[in-house]
FINUPA-869514 format. One record per residue (C-alpha): residue in one letter; x, y negated, z. Coordinates in nm, 2 decimals. Example, Ala and Ser with C-alpha at 12.3 -4.5 7.8 and 13.67 -1.06 7.14 Angstrom:
<pts>
(pt 'A' (1.23 0.45 0.78))
(pt 'S' (1.37 0.11 0.71))
</pts>
This chain:
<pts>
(pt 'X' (0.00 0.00 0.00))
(pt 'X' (0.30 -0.21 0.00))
(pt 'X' (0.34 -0.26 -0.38))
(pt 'X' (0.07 -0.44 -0.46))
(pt 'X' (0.14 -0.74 -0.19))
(pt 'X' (0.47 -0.72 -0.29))
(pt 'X' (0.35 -0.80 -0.68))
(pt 'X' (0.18 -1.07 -0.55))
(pt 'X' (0.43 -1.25 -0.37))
(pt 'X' (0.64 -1.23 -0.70))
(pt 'X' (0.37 -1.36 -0.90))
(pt 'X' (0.30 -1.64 -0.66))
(pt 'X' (0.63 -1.74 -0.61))
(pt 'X' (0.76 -1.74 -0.98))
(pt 'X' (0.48 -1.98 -1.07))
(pt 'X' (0.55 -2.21 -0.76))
(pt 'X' (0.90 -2.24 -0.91))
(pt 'X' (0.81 -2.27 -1.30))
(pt 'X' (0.49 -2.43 -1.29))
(pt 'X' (0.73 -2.74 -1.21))
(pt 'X' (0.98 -2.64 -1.52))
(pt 'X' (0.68 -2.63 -1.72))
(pt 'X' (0.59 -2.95 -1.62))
(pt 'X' (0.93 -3.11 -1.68))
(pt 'X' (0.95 -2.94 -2.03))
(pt 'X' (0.63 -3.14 -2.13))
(pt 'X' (0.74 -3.43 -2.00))
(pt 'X' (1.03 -3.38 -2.18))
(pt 'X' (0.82 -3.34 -2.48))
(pt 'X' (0.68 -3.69 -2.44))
(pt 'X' (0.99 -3.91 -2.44))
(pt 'X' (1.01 -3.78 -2.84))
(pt 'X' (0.63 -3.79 -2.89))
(pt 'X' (0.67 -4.14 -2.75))
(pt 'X' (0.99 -4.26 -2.94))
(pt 'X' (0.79 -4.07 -3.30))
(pt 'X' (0.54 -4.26 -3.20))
(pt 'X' (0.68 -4.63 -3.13))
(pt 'X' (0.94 -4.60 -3.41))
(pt 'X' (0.68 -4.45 -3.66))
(pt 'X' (0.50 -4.81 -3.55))
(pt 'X' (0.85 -4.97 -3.66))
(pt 'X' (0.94 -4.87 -3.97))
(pt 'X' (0.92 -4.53 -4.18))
(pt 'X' (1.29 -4.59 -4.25))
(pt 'X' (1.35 -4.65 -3.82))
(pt 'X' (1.15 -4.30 -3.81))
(pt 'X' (1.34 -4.13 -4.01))
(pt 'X' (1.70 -4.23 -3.94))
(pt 'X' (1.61 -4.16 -3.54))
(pt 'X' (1.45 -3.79 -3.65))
(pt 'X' (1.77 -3.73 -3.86))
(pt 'X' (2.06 -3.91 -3.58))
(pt 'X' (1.85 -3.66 -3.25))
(pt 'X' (1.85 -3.35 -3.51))
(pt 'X' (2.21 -3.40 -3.51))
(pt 'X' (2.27 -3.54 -3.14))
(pt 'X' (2.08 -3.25 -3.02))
(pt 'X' (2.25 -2.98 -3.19))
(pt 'X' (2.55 -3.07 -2.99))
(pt 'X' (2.39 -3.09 -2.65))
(pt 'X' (2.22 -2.71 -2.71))
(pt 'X' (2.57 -2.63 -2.68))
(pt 'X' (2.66 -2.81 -2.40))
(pt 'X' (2.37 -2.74 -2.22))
(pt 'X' (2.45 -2.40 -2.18))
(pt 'X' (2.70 -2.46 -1.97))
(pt 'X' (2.42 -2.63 -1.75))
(pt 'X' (2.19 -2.29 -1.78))
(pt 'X' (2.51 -2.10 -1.67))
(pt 'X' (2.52 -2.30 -1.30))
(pt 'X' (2.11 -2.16 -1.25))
(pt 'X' (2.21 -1.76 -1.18))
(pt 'X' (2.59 -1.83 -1.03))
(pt 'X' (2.41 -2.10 -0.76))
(pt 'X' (2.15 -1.89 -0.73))
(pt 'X' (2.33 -1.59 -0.65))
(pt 'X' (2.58 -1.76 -0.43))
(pt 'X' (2.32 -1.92 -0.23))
(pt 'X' (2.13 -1.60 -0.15))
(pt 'X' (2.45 -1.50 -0.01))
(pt 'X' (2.50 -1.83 0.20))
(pt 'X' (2.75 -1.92 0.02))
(pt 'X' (2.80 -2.27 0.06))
(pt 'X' (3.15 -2.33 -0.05))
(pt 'X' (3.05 -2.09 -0.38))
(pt 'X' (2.73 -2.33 -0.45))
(pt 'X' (2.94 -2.63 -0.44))
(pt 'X' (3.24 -2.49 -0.68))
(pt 'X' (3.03 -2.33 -0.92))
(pt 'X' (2.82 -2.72 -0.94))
(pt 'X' (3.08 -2.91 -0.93))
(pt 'X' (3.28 -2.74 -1.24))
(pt 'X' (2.97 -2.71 -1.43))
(pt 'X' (2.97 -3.11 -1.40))
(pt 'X' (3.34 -3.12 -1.56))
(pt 'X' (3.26 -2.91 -1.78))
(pt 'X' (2.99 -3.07 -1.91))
(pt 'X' (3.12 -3.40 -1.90))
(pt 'X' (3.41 -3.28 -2.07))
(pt 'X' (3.19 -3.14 -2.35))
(pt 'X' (3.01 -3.42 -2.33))
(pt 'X' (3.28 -3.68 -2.40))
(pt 'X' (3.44 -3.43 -2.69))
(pt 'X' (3.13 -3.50 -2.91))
(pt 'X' (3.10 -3.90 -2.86))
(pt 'X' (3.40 -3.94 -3.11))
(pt 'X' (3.18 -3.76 -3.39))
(pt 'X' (2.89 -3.93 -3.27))
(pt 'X' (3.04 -4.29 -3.27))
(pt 'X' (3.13 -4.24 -3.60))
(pt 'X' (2.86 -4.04 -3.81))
(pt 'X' (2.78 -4.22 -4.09))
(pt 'X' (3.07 -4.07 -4.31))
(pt 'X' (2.97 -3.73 -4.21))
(pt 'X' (2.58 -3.78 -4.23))
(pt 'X' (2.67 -3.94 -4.57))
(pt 'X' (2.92 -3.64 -4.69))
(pt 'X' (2.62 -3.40 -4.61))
(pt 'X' (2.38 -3.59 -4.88))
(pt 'X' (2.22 -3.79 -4.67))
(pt 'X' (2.06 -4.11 -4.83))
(pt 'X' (2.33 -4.43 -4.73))
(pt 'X' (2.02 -4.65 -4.59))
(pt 'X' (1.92 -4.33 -4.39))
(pt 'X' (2.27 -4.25 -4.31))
(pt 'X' (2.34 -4.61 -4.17))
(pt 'X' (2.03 -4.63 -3.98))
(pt 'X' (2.11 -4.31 -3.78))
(pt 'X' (2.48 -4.42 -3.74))
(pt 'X' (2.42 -4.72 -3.61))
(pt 'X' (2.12 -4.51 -3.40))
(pt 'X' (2.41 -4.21 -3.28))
(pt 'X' (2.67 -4.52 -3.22))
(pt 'X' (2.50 -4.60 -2.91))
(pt 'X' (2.33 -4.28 -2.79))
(pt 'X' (2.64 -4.09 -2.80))
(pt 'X' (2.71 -4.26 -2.43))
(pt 'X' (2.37 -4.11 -2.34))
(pt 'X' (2.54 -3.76 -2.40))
(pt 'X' (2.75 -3.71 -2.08))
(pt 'X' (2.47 -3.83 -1.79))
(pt 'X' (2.22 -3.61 -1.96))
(pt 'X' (2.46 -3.30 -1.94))
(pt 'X' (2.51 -3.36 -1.60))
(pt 'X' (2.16 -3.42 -1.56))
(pt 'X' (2.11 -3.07 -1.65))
(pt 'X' (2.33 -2.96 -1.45))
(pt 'X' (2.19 -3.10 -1.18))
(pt 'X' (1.86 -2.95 -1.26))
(pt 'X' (1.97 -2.58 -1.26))
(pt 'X' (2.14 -2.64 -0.91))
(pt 'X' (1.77 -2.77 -0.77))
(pt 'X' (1.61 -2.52 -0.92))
(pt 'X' (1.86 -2.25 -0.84))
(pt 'X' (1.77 -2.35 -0.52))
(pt 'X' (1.40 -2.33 -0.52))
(pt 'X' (1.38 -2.73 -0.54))
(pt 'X' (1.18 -2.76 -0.87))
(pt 'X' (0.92 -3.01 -0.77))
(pt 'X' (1.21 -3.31 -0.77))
(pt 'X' (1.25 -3.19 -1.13))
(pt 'X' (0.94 -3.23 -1.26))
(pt 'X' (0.89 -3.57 -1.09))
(pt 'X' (1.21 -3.74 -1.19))
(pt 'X' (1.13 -3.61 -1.55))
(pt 'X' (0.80 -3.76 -1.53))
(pt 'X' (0.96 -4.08 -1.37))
(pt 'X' (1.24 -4.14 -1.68))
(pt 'X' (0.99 -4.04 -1.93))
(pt 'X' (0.78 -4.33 -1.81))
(pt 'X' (1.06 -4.59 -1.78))
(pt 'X' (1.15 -4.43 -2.16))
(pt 'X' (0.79 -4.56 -2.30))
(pt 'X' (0.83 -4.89 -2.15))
(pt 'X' (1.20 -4.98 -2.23))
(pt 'X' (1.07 -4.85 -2.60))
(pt 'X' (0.82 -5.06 -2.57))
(pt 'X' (1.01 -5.36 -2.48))
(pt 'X' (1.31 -5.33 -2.68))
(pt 'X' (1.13 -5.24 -3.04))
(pt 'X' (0.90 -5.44 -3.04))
(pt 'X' (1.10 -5.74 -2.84))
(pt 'X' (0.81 -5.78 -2.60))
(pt 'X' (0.87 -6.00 -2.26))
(pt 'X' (1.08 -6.22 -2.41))
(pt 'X' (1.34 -5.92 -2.47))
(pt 'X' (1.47 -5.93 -2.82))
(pt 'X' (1.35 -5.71 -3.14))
(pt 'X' (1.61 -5.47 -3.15))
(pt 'X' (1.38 -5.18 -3.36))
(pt 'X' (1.58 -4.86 -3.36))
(pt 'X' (1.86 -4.99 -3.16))
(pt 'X' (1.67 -5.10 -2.91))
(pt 'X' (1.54 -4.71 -2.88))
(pt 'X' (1.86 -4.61 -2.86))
(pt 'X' (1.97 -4.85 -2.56))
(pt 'X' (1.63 -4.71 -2.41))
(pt 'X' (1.74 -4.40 -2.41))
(pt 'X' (2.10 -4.43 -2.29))
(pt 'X' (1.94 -4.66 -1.97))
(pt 'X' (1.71 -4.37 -1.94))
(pt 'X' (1.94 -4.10 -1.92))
(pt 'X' (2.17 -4.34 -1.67))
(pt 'X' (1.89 -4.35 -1.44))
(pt 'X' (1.78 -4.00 -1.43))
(pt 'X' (2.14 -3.90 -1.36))
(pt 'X' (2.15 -4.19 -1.07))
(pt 'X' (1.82 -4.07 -0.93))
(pt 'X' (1.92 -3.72 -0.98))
(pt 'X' (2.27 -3.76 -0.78))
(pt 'X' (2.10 -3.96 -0.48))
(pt 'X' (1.88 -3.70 -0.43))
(pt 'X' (2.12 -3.41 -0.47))
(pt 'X' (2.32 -3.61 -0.20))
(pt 'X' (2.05 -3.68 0.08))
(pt 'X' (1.86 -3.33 0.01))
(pt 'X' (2.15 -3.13 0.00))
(pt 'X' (2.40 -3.27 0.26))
(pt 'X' (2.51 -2.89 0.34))
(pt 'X' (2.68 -2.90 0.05))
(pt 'X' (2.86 -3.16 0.02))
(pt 'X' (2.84 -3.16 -0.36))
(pt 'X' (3.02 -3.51 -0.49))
(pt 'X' (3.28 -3.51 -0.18))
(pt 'X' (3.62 -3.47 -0.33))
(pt 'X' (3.42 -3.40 -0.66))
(pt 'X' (3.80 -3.49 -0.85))
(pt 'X' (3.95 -3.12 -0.68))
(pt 'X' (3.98 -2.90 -1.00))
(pt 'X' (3.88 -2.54 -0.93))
(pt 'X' (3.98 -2.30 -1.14))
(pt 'X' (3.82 -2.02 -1.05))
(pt 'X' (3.46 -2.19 -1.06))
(pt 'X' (3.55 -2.30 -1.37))
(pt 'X' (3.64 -2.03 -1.55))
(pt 'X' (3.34 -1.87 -1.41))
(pt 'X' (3.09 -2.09 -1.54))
(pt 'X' (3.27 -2.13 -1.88))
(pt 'X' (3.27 -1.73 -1.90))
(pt 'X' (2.84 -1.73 -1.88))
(pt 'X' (2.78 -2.08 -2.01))
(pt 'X' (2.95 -2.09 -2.34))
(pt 'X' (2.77 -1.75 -2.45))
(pt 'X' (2.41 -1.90 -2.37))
(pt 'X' (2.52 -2.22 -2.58))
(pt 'X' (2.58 -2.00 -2.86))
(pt 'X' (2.22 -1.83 -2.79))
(pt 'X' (2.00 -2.14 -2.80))
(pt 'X' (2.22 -2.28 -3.12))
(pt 'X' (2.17 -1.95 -3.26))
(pt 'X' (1.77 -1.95 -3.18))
(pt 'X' (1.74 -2.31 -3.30))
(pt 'X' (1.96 -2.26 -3.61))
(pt 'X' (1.68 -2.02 -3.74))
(pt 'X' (1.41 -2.26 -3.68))
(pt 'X' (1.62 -2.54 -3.85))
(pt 'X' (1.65 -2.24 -4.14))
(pt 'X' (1.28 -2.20 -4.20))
(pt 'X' (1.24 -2.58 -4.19))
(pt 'X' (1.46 -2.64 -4.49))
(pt 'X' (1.28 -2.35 -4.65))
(pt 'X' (0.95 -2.47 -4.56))
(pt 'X' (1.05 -2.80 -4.74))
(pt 'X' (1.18 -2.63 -5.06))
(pt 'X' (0.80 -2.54 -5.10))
(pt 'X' (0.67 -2.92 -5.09))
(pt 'X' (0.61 -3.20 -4.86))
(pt 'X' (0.26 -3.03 -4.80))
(pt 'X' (0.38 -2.69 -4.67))
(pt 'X' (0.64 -2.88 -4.50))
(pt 'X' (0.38 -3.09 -4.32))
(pt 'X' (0.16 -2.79 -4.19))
(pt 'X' (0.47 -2.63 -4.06))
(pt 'X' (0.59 -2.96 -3.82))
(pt 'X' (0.25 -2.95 -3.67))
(pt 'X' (0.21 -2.55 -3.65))
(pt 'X' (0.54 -2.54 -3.45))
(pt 'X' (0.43 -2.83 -3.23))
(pt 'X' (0.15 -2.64 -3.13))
(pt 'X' (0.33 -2.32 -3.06))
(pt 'X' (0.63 -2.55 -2.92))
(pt 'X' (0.38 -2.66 -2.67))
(pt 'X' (0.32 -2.30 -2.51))
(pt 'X' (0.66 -2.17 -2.56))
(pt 'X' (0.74 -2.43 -2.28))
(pt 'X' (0.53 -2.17 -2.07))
(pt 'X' (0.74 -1.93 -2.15))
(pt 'X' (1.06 -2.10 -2.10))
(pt 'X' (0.94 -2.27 -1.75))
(pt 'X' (0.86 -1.89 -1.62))
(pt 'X' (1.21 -1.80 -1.80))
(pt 'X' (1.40 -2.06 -1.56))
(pt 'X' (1.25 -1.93 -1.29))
(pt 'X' (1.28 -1.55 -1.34))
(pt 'X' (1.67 -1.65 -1.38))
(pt 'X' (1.66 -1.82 -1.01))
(pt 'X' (1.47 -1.47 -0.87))
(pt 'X' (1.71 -1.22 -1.01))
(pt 'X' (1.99 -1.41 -0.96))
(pt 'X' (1.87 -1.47 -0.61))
(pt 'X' (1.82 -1.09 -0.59))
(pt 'X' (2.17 -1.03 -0.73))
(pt 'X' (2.26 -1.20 -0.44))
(pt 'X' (2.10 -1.04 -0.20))
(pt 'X' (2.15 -0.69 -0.33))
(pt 'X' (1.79 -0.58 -0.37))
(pt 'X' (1.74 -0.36 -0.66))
(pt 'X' (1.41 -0.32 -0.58))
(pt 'X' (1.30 -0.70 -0.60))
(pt 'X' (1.48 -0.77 -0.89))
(pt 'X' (1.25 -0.45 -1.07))
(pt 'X' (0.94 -0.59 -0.95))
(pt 'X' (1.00 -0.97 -1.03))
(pt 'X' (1.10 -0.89 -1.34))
(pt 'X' (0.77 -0.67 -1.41))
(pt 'X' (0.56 -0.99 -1.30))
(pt 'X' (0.75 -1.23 -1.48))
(pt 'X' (0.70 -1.02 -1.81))
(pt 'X' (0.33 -0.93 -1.71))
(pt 'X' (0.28 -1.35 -1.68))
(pt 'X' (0.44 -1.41 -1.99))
(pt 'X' (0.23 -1.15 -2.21))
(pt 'X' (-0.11 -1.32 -2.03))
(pt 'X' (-0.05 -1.66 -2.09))
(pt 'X' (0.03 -1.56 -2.46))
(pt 'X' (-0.27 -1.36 -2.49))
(pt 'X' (-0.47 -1.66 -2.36))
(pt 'X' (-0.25 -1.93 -2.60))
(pt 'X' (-0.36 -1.70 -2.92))
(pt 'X' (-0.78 -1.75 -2.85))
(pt 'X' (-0.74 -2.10 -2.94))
(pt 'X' (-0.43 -2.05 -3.24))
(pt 'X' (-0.74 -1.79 -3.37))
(pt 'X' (-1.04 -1.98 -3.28))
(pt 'X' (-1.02 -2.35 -3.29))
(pt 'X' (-0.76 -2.36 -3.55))
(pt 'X' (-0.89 -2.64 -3.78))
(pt 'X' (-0.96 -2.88 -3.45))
(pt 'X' (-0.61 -2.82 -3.33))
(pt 'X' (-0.40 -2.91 -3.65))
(pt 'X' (-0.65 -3.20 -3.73))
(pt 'X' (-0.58 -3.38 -3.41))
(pt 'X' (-0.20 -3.47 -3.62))
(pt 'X' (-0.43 -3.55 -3.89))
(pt 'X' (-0.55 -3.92 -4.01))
(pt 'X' (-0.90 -3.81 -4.07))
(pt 'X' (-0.85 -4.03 -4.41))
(pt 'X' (-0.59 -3.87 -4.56))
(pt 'X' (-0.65 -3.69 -4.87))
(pt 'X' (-0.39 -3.40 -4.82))
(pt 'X' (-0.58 -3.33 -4.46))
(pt 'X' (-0.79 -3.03 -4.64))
(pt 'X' (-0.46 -2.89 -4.81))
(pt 'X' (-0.25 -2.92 -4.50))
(pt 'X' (-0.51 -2.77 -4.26))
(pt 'X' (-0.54 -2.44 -4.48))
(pt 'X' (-0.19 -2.41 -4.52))
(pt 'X' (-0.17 -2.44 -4.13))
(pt 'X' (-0.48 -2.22 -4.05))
(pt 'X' (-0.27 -1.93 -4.16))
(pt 'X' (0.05 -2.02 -4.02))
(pt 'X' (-0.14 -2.04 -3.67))
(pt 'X' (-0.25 -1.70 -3.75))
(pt 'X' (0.07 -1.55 -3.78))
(pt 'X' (0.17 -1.79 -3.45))
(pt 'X' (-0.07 -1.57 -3.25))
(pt 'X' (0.21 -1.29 -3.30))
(pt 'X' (0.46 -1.56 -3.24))
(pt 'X' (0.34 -1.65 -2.91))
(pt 'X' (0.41 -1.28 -2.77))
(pt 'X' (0.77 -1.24 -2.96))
(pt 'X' (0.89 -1.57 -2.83))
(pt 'X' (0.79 -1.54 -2.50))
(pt 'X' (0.91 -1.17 -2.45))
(pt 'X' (1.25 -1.29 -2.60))
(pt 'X' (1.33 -1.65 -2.37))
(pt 'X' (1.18 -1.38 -2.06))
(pt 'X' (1.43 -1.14 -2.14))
(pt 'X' (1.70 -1.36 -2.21))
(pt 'X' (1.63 -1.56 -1.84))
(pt 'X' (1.63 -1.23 -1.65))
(pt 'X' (1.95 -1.13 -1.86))
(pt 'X' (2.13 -1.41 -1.73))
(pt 'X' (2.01 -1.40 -1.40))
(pt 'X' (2.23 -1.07 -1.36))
(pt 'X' (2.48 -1.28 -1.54))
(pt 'X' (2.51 -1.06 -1.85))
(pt 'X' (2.49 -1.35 -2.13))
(pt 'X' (2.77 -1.19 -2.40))
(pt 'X' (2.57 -0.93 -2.54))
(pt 'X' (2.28 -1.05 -2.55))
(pt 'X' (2.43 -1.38 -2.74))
(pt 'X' (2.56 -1.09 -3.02))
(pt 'X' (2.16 -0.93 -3.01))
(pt 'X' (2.03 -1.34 -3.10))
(pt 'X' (2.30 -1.37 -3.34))
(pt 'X' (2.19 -1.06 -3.54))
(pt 'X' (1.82 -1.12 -3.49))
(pt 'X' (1.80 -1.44 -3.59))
(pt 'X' (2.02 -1.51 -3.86))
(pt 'X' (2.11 -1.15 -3.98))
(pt 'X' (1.77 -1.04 -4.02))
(pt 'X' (1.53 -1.39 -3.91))
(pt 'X' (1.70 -1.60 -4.14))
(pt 'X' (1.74 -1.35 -4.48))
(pt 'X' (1.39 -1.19 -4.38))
(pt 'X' (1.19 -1.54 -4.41))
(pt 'X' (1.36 -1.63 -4.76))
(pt 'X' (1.31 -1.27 -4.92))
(pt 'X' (0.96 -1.27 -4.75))
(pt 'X' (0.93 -1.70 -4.95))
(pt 'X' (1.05 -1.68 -5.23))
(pt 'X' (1.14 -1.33 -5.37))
(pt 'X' (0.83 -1.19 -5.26))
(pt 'X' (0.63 -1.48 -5.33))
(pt 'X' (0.44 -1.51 -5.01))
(pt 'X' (0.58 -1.89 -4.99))
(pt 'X' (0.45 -2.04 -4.64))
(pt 'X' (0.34 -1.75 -4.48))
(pt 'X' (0.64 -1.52 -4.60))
(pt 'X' (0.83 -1.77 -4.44))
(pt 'X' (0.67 -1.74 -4.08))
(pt 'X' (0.67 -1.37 -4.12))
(pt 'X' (1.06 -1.36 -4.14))
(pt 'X' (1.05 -1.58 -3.82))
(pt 'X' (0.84 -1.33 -3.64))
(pt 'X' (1.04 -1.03 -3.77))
(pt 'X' (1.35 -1.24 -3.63))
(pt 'X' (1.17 -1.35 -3.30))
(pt 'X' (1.03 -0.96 -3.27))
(pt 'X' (1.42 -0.80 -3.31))
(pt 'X' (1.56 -1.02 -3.08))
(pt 'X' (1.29 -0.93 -2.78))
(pt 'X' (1.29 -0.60 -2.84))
(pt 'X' (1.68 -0.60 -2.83))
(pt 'X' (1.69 -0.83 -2.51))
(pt 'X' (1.41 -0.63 -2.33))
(pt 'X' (1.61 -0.29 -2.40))
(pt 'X' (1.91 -0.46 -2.28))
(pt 'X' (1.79 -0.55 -1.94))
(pt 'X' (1.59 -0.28 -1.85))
(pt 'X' (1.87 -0.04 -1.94))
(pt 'X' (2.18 -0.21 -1.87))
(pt 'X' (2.12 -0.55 -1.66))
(pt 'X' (1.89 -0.39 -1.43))
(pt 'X' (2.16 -0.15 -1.33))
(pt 'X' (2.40 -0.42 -1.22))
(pt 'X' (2.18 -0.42 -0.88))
(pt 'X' (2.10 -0.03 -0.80))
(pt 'X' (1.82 0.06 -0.62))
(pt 'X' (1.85 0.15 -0.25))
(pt 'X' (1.86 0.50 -0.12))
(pt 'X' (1.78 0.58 0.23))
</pts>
């Protein structure tokens, strides 16, 4: 009569600590929506040059960031233990390393305009996003630290201070945009600039906010005293599992970026019922990633504490939560499709009927989506919870741009199934990589904490 309660207590506690996550993510969300929005208010050329300039800015700080999603299990681990000198090496070198990685990529940044311009980039376009990436390249280092600063909170079970300072930024975000655009208040019109200088204050402050809270919530550790002592050791162990989860997410959102460009070979139509489509799905997968944060802090918690058994059972819930919210996400994606994709559509423009039935079906095949992504970001949170991230990096590689990527243009263009052939090769990618990831854990990263005997 035990296991049941015991189920329970999973369940309730992996949604106290990812309902939070979730609710970051979307917040998250907002500070683009917002910036699309305000910019796409601006200019279509301010729109542009800002989606092309954070395409490019962002690829870089996947990267870094997984240096960030390396702290979550090693903190979490380390502070089941009550290991307080192993929490504060393991944060502190994740900070120099992300700063480190952080500064690295400002030079390229600074300076983009030849390179944006020598990968056929239109030269108004090119200089827009130059002079866009000029300034938010100093944004890059405070919001790497950021993260990390966010996986030590939440490796500690402190999530709710996550989703409100998120909330908080993405708020100051809308009204510096608002300000510095437009020149409202007496500021001066600055257009896309101006968004960039918003952003950069905004990631300043979230990293300020972040550090004073860290500090007075966390005195036991002691995180920024002598923060200029290099550790070895703690950095070498969060290079070791961060670089590998970099190369993941690149990976992931490499084949994504893949069946974009495809999707625009096909016409500015097809290409406009995809954006939207994997908004929508984007918009639950933050579900999935939330609960995928927080099954990381359990296991790794469990690693900790040597309990084979807990680690089983919270990853059973975590996986049964992740297959019902999915379920529930594909009701609408099948019902209501029409209504959802319309609500990104001017109910005056002409290509509305020819973008909605392209998007009809790709919400279709989205209703497989929702299970394969979901079973895939699960697996790959309780993989590195056990701190097993190489492998699995070589299982995403393979998936998604051995079979994903080659899959989707066979499935396009040589077959001739254009949009949807397209979205099929995604899922086939998507479906490889979660069945690879679940195999791996439940044979091999489950075993790294044995069960008790006796």
């Amino acid at each position: 009569m035990t296991e049941r309660p015991a189920y329970r207590a999973h369940a309730r506690t992996l949604l106290v600590l990812g309902l939070p996550l979730v609710g970051s993510h979307l917040a998250q969300i907002a500070i683009g929506v917002t910036d699309n929005l305000m910019l796409g208010r601006y200019s279509v050329e301010a729109l542009a040059a800002a989606t092309l300039a954070f395409s490019t800015y962002f690829v870089l700080f996947l990267v870094g960031s997984g240096f960030a999603f390396g702290v979550l299990p090693l903190v979490a681990a380390a502070s089941a233990e009550d290991d307080v000198t192993q929490v504060r090496r393991v944060t502190r070198m994740g900070m120099w390393i992300s700063a480190g990685f952080g500064a690295a990529t400002m030079p390229p940044l600074i300076w983009s305009e030849p390179i944006l311009l020598a990968l056929g980039q239109k030269p108004v376009i090119a200089a827009l996003a130059g002079d866009y990436l000029a300034i938010f390249a100093f944004g890059m280092v405070p919001s790497l630290i950021v993260m990390v600063l966010k996986s030590y909170l939440a490796a500690l079970e402190r999530t709710q201070v996550v989703l409100w300072v998120t909330v908080a930024v993405a708020v100051l975000n809308g009204v510096l945009n608002y300000v510095l655009i437009f020149g409202h208040f007496g500021a001066p019109e600055l257009g896309l600039v101006g968004a960039a200088i918003a952003s950069v204050i905004m990631q300043v402050a979230a990293f300020a906010i972040m550090a004073v809270y860290c500090a007075w919530a966390t005195p036991q550790y002691a995180l920024f005293q002598r923060l200029w002592r290099f550790d070895g050791e703690g950095t070498r162990g969060v290079f070791q599992i961060g670089w590998p989860i970099g190369l993941t997410m690149l990976a992931e959102s490499g084949l994504f970026s893949a069946t974009a460009l495809m999707m625009g070979w096909l016409g500015a139509l097809p290409l406009a019922a995809h954006g939207i489509a994997t908004q929508l799905a984007g918009m639950t997968f933050v579900v999935h990633l939330g609960l995928s944060q927080a099954a990381t802090v359990r296991t790794g918690r469990a690693l900790g504490r040597g309990d084979g058994a807990g680690l089983r059972q919270g990853a059973l819930v975590a996986v049964v939560l992740s297959v019902g919210f999915a379920l529930m996400a594909v009701v609408p994606f099948l019902m209501v499709p029409e209504f959802l994709l319309g609500l990104f559509l001017d109910s005056a423009d002409p290509d509305r009927p020819a973008i909605i039935a392209v998007g009809v079906t790709l919400l279709a095949v989205a209703a497989v989506f929702q299970l394969m992504d979901g079973a895939q970001v699960i697996a790959l949170g309780l993989l590195r919870g056990v701190q097993d991230t190489r492998v699995p990096m070589i299982h995403a590689a393979v998936s998604y741009w051995l079979i994903g990527i080659p899959a989707s243009y066979v499935a396009g263009f040589w077959l001739g199934w254009q949009s949807v052939g397209i979205w099929l090769g995604l899922v086939l990618g998507l479906s490889c990589a979660a069945a690879l990831l679940m195999h791996r854990f439940w044979t091999k990263g489950i075993a790294r904490v044995p069960l008790q005997t006796g």
